[in-house]
C-alpha positions in Angstrom: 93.1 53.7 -75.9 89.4 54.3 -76.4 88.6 57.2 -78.5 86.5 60.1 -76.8 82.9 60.1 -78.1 79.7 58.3 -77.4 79.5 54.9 -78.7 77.0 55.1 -81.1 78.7 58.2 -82.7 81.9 56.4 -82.3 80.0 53.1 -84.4 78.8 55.7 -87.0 82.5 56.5 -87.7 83.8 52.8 -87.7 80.7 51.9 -90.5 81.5 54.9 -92.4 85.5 54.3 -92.6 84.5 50.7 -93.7 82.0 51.5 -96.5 84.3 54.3 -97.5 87.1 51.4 -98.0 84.6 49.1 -99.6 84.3 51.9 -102.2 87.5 51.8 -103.0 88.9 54.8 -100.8 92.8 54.0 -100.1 93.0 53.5 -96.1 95.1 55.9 -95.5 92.9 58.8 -97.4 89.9 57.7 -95.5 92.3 57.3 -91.9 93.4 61.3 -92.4 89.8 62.6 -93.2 88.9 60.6 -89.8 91.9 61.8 -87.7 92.7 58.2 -86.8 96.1 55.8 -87.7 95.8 54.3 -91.0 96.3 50.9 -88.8 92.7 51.8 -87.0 90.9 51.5 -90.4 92.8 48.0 -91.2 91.7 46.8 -88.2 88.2 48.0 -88.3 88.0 46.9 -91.8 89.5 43.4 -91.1 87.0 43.2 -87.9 84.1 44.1 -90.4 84.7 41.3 -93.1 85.4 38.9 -90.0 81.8 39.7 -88.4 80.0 43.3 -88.2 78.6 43.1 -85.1 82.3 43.2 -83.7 82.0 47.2 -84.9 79.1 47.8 -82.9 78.5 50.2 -80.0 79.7 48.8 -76.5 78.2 50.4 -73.8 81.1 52.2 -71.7 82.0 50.1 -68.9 81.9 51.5 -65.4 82.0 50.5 -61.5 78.3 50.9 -61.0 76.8 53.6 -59.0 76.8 52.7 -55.1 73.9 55.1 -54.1 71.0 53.5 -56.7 68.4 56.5 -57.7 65.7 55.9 -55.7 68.7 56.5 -52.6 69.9 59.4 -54.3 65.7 60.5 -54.0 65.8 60.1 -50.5 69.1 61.7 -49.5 67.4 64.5 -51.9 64.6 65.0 -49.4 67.1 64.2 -46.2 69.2 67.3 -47.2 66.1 69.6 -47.5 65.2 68.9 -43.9 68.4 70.4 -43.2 71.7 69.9 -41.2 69.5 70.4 -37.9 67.5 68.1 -37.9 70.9 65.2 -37.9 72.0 67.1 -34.8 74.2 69.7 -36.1 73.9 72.9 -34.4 73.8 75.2 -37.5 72.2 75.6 -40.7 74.6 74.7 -43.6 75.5 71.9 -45.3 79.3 70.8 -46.3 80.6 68.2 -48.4 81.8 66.3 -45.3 78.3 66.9 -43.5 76.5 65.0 -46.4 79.2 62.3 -46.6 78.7 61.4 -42.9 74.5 61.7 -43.9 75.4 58.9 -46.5 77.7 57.2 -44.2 74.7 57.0 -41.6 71.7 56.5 -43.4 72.6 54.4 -46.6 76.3 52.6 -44.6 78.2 53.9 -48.1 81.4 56.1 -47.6 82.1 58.6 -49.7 85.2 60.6 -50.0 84.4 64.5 -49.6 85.3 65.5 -53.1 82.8 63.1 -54.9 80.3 63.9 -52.6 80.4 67.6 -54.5 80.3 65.7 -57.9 77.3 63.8 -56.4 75.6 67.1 -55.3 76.5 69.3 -58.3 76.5 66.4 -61.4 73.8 63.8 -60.9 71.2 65.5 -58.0 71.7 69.3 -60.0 72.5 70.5 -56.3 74.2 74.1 -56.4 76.7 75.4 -54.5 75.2 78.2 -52.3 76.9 80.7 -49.7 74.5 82.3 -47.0 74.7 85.9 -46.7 76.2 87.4 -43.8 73.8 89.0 -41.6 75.3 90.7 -38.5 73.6 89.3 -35.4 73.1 92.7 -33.7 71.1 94.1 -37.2 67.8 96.1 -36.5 65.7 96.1 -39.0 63.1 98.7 -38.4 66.0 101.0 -37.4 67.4 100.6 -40.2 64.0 101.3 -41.9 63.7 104.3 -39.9 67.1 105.4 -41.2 66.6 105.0 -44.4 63.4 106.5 -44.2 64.2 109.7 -42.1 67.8 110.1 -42.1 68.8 109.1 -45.8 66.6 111.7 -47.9 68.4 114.8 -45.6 72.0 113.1 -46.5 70.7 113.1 -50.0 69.7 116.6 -50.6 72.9 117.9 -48.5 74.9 116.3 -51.9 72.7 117.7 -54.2 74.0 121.5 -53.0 77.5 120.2 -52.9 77.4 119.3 -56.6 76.8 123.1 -57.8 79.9 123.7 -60.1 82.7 126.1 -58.9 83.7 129.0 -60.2 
């Protein structure tokens, strides 16, 4: 199993538990100060007087991505126009709304859970709930309420608060 870490960090370690062997550190002193089985460093060691290039970084491996950047640009700039302008009749965007964008414009499915990791990890998308705004809301009579109505409420408290005695 690969151990966690970048690879050139994880190269740094390998070199070091190598030169620390050359020295004349007993493997299994210089395996417990790494955290790793005393077999690791006989390995890396035997790899390293075999060829040292065998201890270098490896890029990790990966199934590469199937939306490329410049696709990832342009369902950037899709999104912002907004879920209306695809022919959905409100205003919000859901996983399975942007997966049947992708589906549509670039012909790449995407699961709907991914589709958040997309969003959130690679385009820095974040995950926004609209306020709730009752339909039948007035503004300015709320602004005459607060206005008119609010100040009288607020002095009415102000003689309730006299202590009692």
């Amino acid at each position: 199993m690969r151990s966690k870490g970048k690879p050139e960090e994880l190269e740094r370690i390998r070199m070091r538990a190598v030169q620390a062997v050359a020295d004349g550190v007993p493997q299994k002193e210089v395996a417990k100060v790494l955290g790793v089985d005393p077999t690791t460093v006989c390995k890396w060691f035997g790899k390293f007087l075999e060829d040292p290039e065998l201890l270098r970084a490896k890029p990790i491996q990966g199934r590469p991505p199937r939306l490329k950047a410049g696709d990832l640009a342009r369902l950037a700039e899709l999104i912002r126009k907004g879920p209306c302008a695809f022919g959905w009749e409100n205003d919000l965007w859901s996983c399975s709304r942007v997966a049947e964008l992708i589906l549509r414009e670039f012909g790449v499915k995407y699961h709907t859970d991914h589709v958040f990791k997309l969003l959130t990890a690679k385009m820095k998308f974040s995950f926004q709930k609209p306020e709730k705004v009752a339909r039948e809301k007035d503004p300015e009579a709320v602004a005459r309420w607060l206005k008119e109505e609010l100040p009288d409420i607020k002095k009415k408290s102000r003689k309730r608060r006299r202590p009692s005695s």
